[in-house]
N, C-alpha and C positions, 0 to 999 in steps of 0.2 A: 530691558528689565523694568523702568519704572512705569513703560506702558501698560506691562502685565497687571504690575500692582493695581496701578489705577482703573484699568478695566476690572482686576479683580477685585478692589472693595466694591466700585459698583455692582458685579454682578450678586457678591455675598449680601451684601448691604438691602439689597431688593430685595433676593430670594428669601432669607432673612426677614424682612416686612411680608411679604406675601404668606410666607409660611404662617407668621402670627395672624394675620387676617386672616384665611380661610380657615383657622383651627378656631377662630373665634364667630367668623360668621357665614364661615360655608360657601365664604364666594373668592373667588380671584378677580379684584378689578382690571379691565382692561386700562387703564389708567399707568399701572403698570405694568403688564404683562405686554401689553406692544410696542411703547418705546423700548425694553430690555430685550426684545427680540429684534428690535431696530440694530440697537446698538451692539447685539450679539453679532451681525453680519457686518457690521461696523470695524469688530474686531477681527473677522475673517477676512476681511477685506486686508487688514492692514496691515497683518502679523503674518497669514496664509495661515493661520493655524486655529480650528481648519480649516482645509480649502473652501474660498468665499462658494464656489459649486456644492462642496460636501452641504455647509451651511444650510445653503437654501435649501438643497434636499433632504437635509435633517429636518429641517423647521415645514416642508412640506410631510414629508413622511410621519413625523410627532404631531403633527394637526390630524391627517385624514386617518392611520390608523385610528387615535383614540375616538374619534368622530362616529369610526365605523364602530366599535367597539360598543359608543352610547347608543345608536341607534339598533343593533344586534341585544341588547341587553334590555329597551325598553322591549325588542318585539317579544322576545322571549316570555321577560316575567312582566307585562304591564308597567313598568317604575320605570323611572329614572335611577339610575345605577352609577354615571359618571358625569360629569358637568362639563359645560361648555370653556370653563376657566381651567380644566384640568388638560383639556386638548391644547389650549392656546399654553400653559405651561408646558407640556410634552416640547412644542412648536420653540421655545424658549430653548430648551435641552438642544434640538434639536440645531439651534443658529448657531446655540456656544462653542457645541462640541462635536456637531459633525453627525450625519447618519450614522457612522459607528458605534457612537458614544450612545445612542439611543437603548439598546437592549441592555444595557449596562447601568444606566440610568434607568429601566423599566425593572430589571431585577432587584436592584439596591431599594426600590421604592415598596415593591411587592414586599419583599423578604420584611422589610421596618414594619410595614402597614399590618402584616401578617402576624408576626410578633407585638404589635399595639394589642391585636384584638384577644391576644392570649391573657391580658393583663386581667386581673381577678376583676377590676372595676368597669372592664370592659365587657367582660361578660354577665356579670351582673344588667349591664344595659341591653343585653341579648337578650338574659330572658323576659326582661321586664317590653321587651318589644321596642322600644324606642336607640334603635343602631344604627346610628349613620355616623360615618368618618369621614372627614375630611383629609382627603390624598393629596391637597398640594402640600402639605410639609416634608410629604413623603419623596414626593418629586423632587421639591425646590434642598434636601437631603441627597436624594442620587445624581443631580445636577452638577450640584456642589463638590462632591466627590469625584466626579467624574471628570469634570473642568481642573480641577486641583490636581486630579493625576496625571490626566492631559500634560499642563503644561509644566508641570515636575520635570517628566521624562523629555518633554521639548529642551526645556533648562539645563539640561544637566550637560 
């Protein structure tokens, strides 16, 4: 139990800074977003939960989907549409909580993100042309949820 805690304030704790960073300056530092995926396998390794195998194929899976995602998205409309810090955060979901935990964590992020841009001030920035969100809060949000329910149901 107290390894949970302690792995879970680090994970909160990050996500938490990250989230504030990218909503203030549109980036996710690799500074943190790789050792937290470090340490995300860290804890799969040592609890099994998830399996250190789900792990890695979560944190493989949450890199090259979003990866492919950006690269489909510039061909389409010219831009950049998602960031290379928002793949490396998927890849984070991805160590904590397992490939399962991945579309769960891509739902919970959508749905928030989706609901942000409904906000009256948000749209206001629509029409004025200058719209761009930053998705790690949204992630480092479904992450968080999703790791919390995780190991709820492990605990009980």
């Amino acid at each position: 139990m107290t390894g949970y805690i302690l792995f879970g304030c680090i994970l909160l704790a990050t996500l938490a800074t990250l989230a504030w960073i990218d909503a203030k300056t549109f980036r996710l530092p690799n500074l943190l977003t790789l050792p937290l995926m470090a340490i995300g396998f860290l804890f799969a390794y040592l609890f099994s939960s998830p399996s250190l195998v789900a792990s890695i194929i979560g944190a493989v899976i949450g890199y090259a989907g979003f990866v492919f995602l950006e690269y489909l998205f510039r061909r389409i409309y010219k831009k950049d549409g998602l960031g290379r810090g928002d793949a490396k955060l998927l890849a984070v979901g991805g160590a904590w909580c397992g490939s399962l935990g991945l579309p769960y964590i891509i739902l919970i992020a959508s749905l928030c993100g989706l609901v942000f841009t409904q906000m009256p001030s948000q749209k206001k920035k629509a029409k004025n042309g200058s719209f761009n969100i930053p998705f790690g809060p949204f992630l480092s949000l479904g992450i968080a949820v999703i790791w919390l329910g995780q190991t709820y149901i492990i605990l009980q």
